[in-house]
ZADO-1210 file (C-alpha; in nm, 4 decimals, padded with zeros to 6 digits):
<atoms>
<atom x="00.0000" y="00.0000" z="00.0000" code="UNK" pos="1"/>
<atom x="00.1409" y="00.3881" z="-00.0970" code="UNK" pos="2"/>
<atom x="00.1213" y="00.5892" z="00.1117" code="UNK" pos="3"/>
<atom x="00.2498" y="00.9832" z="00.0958" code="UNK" pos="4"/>
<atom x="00.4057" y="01.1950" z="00.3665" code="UNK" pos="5"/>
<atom x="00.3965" y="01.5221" z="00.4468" code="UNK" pos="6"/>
<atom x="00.5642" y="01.7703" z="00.7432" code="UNK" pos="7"/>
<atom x="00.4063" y="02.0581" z="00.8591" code="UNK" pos="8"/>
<atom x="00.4999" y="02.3253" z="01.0563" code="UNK" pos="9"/>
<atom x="00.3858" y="02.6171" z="01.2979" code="UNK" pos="10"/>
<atom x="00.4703" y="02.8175" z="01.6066" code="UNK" pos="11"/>
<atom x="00.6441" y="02.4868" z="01.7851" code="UNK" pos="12"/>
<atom x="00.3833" y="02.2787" z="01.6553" code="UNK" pos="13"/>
<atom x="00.5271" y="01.9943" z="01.4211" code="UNK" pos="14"/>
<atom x="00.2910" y="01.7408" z="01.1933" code="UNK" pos="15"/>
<atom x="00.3583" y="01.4430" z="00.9885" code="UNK" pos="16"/>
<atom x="00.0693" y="01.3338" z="00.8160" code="UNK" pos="17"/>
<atom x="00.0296" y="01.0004" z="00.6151" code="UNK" pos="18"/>
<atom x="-00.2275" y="00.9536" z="00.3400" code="UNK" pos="19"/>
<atom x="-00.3445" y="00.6597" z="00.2054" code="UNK" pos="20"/>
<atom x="-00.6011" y="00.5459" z="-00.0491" code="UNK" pos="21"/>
<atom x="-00.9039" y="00.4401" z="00.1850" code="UNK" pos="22"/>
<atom x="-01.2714" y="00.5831" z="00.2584" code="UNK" pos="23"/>
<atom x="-01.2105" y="00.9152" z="00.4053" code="UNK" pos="24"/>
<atom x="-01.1121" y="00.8134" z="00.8382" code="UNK" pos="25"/>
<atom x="-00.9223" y="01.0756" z="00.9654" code="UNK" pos="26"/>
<atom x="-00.7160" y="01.0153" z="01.2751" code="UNK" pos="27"/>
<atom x="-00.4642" y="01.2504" z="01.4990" code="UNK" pos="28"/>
<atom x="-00.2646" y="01.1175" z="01.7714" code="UNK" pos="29"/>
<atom x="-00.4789" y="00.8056" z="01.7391" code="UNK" pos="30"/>
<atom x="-00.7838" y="01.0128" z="01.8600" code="UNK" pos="31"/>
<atom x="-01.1238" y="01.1108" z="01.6225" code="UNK" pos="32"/>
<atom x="-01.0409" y="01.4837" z="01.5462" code="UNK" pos="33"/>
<atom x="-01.3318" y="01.6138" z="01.6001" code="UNK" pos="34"/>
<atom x="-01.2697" y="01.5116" z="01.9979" code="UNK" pos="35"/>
<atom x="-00.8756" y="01.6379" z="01.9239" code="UNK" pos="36"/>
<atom x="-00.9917" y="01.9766" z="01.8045" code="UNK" pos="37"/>
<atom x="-01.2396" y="02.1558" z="02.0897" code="UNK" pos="38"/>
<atom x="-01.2949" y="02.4029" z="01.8269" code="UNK" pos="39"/>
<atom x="-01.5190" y="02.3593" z="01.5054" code="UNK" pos="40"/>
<atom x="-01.3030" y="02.6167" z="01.2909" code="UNK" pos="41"/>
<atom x="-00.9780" y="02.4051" z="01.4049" code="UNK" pos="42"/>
<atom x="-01.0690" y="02.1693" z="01.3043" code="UNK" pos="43"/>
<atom x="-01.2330" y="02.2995" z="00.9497" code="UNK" pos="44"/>
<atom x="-00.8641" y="02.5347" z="00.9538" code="UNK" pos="45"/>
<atom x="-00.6898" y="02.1912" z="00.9454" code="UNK" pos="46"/>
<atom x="-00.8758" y="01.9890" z="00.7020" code="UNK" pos="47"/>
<atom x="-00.9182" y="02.2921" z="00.4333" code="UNK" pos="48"/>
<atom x="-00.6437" y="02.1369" z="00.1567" code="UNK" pos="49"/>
<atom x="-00.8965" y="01.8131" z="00.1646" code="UNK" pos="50"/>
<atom x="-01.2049" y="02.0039" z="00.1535" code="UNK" pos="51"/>
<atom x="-01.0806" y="02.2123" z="-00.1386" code="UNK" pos="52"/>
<atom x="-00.9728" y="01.9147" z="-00.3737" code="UNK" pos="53"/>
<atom x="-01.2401" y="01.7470" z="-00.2579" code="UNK" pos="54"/>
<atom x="-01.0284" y="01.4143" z="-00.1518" code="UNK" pos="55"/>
<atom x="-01.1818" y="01.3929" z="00.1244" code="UNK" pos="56"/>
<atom x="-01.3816" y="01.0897" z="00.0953" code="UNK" pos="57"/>
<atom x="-01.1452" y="00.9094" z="-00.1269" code="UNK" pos="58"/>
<atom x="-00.8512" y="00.9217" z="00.1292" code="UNK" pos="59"/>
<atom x="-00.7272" y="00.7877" z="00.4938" code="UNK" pos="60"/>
<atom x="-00.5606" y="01.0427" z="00.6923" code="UNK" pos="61"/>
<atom x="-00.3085" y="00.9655" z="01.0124" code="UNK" pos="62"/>
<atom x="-00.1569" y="01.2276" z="01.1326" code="UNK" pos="63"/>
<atom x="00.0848" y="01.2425" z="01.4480" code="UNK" pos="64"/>
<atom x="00.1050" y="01.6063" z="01.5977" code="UNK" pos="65"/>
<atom x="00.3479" y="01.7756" z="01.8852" code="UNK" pos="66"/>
<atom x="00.4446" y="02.0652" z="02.0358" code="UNK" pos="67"/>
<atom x="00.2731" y="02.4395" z="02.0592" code="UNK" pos="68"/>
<atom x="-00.1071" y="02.4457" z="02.1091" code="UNK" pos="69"/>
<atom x="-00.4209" y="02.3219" z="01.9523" code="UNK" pos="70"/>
<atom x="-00.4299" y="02.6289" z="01.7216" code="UNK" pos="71"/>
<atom x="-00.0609" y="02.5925" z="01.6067" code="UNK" pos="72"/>
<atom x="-00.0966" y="02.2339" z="01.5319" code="UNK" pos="73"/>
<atom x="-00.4533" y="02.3012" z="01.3343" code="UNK" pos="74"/>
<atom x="-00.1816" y="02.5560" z="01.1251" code="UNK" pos="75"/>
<atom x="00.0546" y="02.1991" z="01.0886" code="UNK" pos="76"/>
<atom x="-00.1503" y="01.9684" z="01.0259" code="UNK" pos="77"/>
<atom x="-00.3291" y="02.1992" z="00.7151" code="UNK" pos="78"/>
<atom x="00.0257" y="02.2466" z="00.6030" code="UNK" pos="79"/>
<atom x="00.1734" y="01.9033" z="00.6723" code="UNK" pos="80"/>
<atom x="-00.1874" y="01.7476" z="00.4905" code="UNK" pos="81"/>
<atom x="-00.1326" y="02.0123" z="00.1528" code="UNK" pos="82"/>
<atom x="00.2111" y="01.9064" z="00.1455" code="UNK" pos="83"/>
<atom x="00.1792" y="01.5408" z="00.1086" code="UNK" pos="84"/>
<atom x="-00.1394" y="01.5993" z="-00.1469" code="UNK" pos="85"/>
<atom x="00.1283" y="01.7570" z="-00.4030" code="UNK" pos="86"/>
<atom x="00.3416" y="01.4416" z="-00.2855" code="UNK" pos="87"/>
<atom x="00.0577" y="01.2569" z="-00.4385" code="UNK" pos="88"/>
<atom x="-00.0693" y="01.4059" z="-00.7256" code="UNK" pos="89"/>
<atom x="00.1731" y="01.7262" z="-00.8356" code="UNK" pos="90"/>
<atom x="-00.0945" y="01.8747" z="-01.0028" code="UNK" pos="91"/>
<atom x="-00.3181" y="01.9700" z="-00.7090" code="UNK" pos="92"/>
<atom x="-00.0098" y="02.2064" z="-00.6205" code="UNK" pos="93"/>
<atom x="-00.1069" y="02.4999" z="-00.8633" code="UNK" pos="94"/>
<atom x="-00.4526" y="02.5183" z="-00.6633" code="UNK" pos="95"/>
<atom x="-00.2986" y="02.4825" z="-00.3134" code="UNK" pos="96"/>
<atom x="-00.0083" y="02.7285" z="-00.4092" code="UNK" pos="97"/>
<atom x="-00.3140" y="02.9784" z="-00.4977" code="UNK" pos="98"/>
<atom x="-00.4783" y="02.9915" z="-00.1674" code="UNK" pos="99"/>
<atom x="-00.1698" y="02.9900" z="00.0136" code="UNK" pos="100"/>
<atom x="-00.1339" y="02.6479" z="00.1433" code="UNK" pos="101"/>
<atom x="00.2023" y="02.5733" z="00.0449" code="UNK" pos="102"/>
<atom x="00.3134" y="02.8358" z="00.2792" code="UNK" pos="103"/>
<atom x="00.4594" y="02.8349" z="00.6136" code="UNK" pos="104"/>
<atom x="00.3545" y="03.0607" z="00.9089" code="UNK" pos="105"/>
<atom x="00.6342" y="03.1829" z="00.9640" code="UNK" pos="106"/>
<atom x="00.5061" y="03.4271" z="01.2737" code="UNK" pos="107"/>
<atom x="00.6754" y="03.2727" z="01.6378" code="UNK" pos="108"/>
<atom x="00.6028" y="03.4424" z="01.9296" code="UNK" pos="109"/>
<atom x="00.8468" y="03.7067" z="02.0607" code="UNK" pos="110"/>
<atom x="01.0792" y="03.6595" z="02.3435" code="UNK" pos="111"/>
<atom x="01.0462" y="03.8202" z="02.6484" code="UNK" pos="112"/>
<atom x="01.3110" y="04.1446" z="02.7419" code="UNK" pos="113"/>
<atom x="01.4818" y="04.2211" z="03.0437" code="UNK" pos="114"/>
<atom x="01.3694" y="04.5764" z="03.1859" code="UNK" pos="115"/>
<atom x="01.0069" y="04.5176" z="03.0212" code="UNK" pos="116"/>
<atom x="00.6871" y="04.3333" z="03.1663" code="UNK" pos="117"/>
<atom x="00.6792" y="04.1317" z="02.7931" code="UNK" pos="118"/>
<atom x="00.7791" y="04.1582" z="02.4686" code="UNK" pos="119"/>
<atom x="00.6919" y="04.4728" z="02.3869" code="UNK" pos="120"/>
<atom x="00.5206" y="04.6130" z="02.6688" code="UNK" pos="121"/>
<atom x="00.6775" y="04.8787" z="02.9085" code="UNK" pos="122"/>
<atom x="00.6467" y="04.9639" z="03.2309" code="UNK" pos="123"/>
<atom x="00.4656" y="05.2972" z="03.3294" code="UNK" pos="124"/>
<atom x="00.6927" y="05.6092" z="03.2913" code="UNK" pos="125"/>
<atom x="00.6872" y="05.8749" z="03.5543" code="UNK" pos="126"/>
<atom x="00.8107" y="06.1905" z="03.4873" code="UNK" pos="127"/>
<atom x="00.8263" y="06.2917" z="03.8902" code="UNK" pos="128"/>
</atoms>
């Protein structure tokens, strides 16, 4: 059986997702996503490259997700899924390039600075 990888990335969220010909189960971190993904539009966010070929039903999705949160893994599993869809048919990749799903998030947050409450944030000035 072929099967085609991708890797996705975002924030410190890292996805490798396997597809496979099959009937359209969808698995991450050998849990049903929609009881992985509290949220609705996570879920919807991670699954988009399917939707929009409209593969969905054709093919069997595991995915194995770490790191970050449940919105920065949505962001690598939708990457890591888009990636291995050009892996298996190189002409879905004009389509996915179009609506950006060939692209990596590349925002992280921003480290914390002595002298400052946060990243950017000050602390009150006072003049007297």
């Amino acid at each position: 059986m072929k099967q085609h990888v991708g890797v996705g990335r975002r924030k410190s969220a890292t996805a490798r997702c396997y597809l496979r010909p099959g009937s359209g189960k969808i698995r991450i971190n050998r849990r049903d996503p929609v009881e992985y993904f509290c949220n609705l539009w996570q879920l919807e966010h991670a699954l988009e490259p399917l939707d929009l070929l409209g593969v969905r039903k054709e093919l069997d999705v595991v995915v194995n997700v770490k790191g970050g949160g449940i919105t920065g893994q949505a962001g690598a599993v939708r990457l890591g899924i888009a990636r291995a869809l050009v892996e298996l048919n190189p002409d879905f990749r004009a389509r996915l390039k179009s609506e950006g799903m060939l692209r990596r998030d590349p925002r992280k947050v921003e480290r914390k600075k002595y002298g400052q409450p946060k990243a950017r944030k000050r602390f009150q000035f006072s003049k007297r």
